[in-house]
C-alpha positions in Angstrom: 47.9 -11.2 35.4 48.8 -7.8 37.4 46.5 -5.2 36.8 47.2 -1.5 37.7 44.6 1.5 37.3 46.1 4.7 36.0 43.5 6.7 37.4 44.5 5.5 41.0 48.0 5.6 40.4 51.1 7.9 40.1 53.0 8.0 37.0 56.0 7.5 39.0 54.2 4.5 40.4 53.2 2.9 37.2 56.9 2.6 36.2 58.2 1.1 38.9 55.6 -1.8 39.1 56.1 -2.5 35.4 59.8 -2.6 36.8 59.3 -5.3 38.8 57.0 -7.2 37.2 58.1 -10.5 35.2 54.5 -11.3 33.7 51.4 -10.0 32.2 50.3 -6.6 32.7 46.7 -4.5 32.2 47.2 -0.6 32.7 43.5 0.7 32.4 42.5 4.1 32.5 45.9 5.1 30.9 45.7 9.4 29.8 48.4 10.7 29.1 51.3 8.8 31.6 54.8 8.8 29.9 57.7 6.0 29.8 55.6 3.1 30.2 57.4 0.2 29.3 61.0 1.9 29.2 63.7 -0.8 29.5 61.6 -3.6 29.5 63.3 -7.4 29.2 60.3 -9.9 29.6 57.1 -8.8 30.1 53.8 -8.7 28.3 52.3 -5.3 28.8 48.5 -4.1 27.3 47.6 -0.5 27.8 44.3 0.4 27.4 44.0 4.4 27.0 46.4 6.7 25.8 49.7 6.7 26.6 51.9 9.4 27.0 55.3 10.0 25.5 58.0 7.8 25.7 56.2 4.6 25.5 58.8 1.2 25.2 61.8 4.0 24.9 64.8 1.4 25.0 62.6 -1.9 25.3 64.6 -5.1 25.7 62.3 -7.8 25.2 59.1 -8.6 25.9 55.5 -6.9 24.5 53.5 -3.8 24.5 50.1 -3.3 23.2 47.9 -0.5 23.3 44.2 -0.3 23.0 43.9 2.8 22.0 46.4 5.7 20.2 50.0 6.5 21.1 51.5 10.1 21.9 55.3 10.9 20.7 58.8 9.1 21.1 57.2 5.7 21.0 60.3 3.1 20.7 62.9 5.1 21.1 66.1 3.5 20.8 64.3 0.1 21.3 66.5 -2.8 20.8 64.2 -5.9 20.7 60.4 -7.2 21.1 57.2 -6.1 20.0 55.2 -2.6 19.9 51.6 -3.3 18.5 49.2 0.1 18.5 45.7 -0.2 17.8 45.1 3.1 16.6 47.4 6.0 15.6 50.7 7.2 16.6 52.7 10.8 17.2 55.6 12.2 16.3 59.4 10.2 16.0 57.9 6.9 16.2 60.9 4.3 16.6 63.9 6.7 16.9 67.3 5.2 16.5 65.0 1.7 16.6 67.6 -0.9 17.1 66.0 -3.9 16.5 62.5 -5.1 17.3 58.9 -4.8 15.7 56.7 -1.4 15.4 53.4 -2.3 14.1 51.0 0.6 14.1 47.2 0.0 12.8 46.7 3.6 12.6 48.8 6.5 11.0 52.1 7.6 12.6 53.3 11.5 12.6 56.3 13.4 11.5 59.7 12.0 11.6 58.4 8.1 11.7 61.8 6.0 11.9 64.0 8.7 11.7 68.0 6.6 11.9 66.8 3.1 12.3 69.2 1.1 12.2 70.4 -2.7 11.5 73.5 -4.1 12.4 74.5 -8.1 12.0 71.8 -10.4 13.1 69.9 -7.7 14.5 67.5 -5.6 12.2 64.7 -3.2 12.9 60.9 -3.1 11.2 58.5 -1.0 11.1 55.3 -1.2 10.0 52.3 1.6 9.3 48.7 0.7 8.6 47.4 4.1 7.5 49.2 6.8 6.2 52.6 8.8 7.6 53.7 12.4 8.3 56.4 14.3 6.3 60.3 13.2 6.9 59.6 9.2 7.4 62.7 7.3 7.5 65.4 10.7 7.6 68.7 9.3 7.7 67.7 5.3 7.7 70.6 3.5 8.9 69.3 0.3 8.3 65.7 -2.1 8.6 62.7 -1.5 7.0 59.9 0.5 7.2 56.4 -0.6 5.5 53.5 2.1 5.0 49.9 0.5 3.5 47.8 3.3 3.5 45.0 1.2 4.5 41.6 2.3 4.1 42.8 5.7 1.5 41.9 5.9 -1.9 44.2 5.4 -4.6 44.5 9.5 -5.1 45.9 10.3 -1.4 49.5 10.2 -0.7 50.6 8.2 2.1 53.7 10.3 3.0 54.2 13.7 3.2 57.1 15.6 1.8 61.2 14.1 1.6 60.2 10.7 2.5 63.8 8.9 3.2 66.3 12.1 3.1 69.4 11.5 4.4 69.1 8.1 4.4 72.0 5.8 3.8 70.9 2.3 4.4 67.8 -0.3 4.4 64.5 0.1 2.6 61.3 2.1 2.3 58.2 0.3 1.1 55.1 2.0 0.1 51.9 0.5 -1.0 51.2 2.6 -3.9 52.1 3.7 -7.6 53.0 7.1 -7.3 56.1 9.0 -5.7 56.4 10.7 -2.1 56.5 14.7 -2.5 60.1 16.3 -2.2 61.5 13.1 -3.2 65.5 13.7 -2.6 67.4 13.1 -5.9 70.3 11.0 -3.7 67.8 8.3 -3.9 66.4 6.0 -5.8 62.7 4.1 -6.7 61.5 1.0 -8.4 58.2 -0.8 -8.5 58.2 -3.9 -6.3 57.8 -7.4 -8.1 56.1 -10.0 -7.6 58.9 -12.0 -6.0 60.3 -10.1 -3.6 56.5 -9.2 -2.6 56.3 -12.6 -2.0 59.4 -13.9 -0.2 60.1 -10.7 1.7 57.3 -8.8 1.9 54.3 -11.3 2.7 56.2 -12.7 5.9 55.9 -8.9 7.6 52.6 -8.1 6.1 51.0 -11.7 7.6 52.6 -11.1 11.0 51.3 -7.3 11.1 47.5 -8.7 9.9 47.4 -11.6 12.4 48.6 -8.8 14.8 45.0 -7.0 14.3 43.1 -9.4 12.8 43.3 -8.1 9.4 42.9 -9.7 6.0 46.3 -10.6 4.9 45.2 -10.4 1.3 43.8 -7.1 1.4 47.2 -5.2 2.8 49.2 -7.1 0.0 46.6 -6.0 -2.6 47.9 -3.4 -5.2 51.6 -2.2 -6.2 54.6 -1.4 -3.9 57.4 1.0 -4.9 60.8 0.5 -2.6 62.8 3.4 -1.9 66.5 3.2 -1.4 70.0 4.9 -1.2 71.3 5.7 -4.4 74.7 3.7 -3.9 76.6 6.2 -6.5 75.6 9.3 -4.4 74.7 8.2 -1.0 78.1 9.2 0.0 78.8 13.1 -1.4 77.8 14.9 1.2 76.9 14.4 4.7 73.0 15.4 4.2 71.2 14.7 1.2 69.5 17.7 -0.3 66.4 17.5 -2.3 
């Protein structure tokens, strides 16, 4: 296993060895050094700090994990593997995802998932642990994005306002009963059965858990809504209004 210290080394530096590496990678002492990861095919990178923004922009393969929270643009434009955070992340967390996994223990700012997307075998997921920030999944082109709102009582939303507007394709799951705020009327909501909880929710839920050593039982527990594209409007107009 390579291991590089942050605090010894140029940001500049940092990418390039995780460039040329093929392997497992340690970054310690990471504050604040942007584009970690970018591009990466193969590797198995673990951060251990705070990483700046840009984190796995356009990964390719390959692992990330981070000990620690996540600053903005994490997974942008990512096409395949795994991002796993340990604690929270910032703002536009999987922009334009691709394909590939965003697991997030934590909460995850504004503008989470804005136009992921999903084309033939190639799908993009996204999962949240805690609680999300106002705009998640604007314009969803495709995949799915999961928010638990671990560890918040039944009373506190786990989105903010317009939770899916603009969106056109794939699914929005939320692990309550009630409603986002500024729900757009181009969409529409049902209560999650007990079926497809089963068959296509438990399969992301047990990866996410077994990520971070959770209780699988205890982020199923309780109802899920699913949000959606209203099929009969979705198409109007080019932006959705609320």
């Amino acid at each position: 296993m390579r291991i590089l210290d942050a605090a010894k080394e140029n940001e500049k530096t940092l990418i390039e060895e995780i460039r040329k590496e093929n392997g497992d990678i340690t970054i310690k002492n990471c504050l604040g050094q942007r584009y970690l990861g970018c591009g990466m095919k193969k590797s198995r990178l673990l951060i251990e700090g705070t990483p700046g923004n840009g984190l796995a922009s356009y990964l390719d393969g390959g692992s990330v994990f981070v000990k620690g929270n996540a600053q903005d643009a994490v997974a942008d434009t990512m096409n395949e593997g795994l991002v796993a955070i340990e604690g929270s992340a910032g703002d536009a967390l999987g922009y334009a995802m691709r394909g590939g996994r965003v697991f997030v223990l934590g909460n995850a700012g504004y503008r989470a998932g804005v136009h992921m997307k999903a084309y033939e075998d190639k799908t993009s997921l996204m999962v949240i642990g805690g609680v999300a920030g106002s705009f998640l999944g604007e314009y969803l082109a495709g995949g799915t994005i999961i928010v638990l709102g671990l560890g918040k009582s039944k009373a506190s939303p786990i989105t903010g306002y317009f939770c899916g507007n603009g969106m056109y394709a794939g699914c929005i799951y939320l692990r309550t009963s009630d409603l986002p705020m500024g729900l757009s009327k181009y969409l529409v909501t049902r209560k999650v059965e007990e079926d497809e909880k089963e068959k296509k929710l438990r399969p992301i839920i047990a990866s996410f858990a077994e990520t971070f050593f959770l209780d699988e039982k205890d982020c199923l527990e309780g109802d899920f809504i699913a949000i959606e594209a209203d099929p009969l409007k979705a198409c109007r107009q080019l932006y959705a209004a609320v």
